[in-house]
C-alpha positions in Angstrom: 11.0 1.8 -27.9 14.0 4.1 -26.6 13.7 5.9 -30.4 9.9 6.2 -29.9 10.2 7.9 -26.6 13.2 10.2 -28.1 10.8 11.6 -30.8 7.8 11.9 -28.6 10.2 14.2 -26.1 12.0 16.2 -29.6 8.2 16.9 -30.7 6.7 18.6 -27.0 10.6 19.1 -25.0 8.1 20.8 -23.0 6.4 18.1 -22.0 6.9 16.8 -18.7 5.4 13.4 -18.6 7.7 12.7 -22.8 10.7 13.9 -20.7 9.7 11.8 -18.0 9.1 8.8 -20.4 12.5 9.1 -22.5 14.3 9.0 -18.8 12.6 5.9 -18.0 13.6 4.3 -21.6 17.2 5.5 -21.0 17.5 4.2 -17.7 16.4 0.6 -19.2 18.8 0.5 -21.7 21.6 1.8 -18.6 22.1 5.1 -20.0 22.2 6.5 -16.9 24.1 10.1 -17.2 21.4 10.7 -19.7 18.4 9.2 -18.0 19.1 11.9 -14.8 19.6 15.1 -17.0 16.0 14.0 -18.7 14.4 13.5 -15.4 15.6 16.5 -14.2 14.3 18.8 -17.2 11.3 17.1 -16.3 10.7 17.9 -12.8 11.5 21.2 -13.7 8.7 21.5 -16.1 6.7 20.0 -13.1 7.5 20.7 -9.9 4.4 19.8 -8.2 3.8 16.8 -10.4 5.3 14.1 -7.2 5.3 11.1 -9.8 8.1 12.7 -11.6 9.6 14.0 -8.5 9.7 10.4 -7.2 11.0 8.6 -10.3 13.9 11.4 -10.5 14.5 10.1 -6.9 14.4 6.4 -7.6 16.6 7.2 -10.9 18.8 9.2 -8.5 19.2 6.2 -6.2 19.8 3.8 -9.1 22.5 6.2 -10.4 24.4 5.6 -6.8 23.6 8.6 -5.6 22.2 7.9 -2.2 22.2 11.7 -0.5 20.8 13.1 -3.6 18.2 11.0 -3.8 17.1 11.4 -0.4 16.5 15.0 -0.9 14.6 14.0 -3.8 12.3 12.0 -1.9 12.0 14.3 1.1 10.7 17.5 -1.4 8.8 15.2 -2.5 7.1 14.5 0.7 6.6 18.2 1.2 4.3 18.4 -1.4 2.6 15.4 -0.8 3.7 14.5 3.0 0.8 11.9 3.1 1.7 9.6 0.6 2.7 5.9 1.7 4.9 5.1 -1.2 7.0 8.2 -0.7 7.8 7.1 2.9 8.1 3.6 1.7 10.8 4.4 -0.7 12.2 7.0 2.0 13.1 4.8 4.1 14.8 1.9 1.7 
């Protein structure tokens, strides 16, 4: 599956949601380092896009990186400051 995702990203890097996709498969198989820098490339493609802006913060979190991650979550309330799962997450 990680391989699938890989190829899917090396065919459209541009794409947000294959960069997105290829973090999630690298965080599953604890790849961690690698997981972030895809996340990353992918908010950046997307910056209003608050699913990827969330799962960079939950990967953030996951990583150990607490303070990072809860300036992930907060600009991601400022695009979307009414959504429930962002404030959920927030405060864990």
């Amino acid at each position: 599956a990680l391989r699938l995702r890989a190829e899917l990203a090396a065919l459209d890097a541009r794409s947000a949601g294959n960069r997105m996709a290829l973090a999630d498969g690298l965080w599953q198989v604890e790849r961690l380092a690698e997981a972030l820098a895809e996340a990353e490339a992918a908010a950046a493609a997307a910056p209003f896009e608050v699913g990827l802006r969330r799962r960079r913060a939950e990967l953030l979190a996951a990583a150990g990186k607490p303070d990072e991650a809860v300036a992930a979550f907060e600009g991601a309330l400022r695009v979307t400051p009414e959504d429930p799962g962002l404030v959920q997450a927030l405060a864990r």
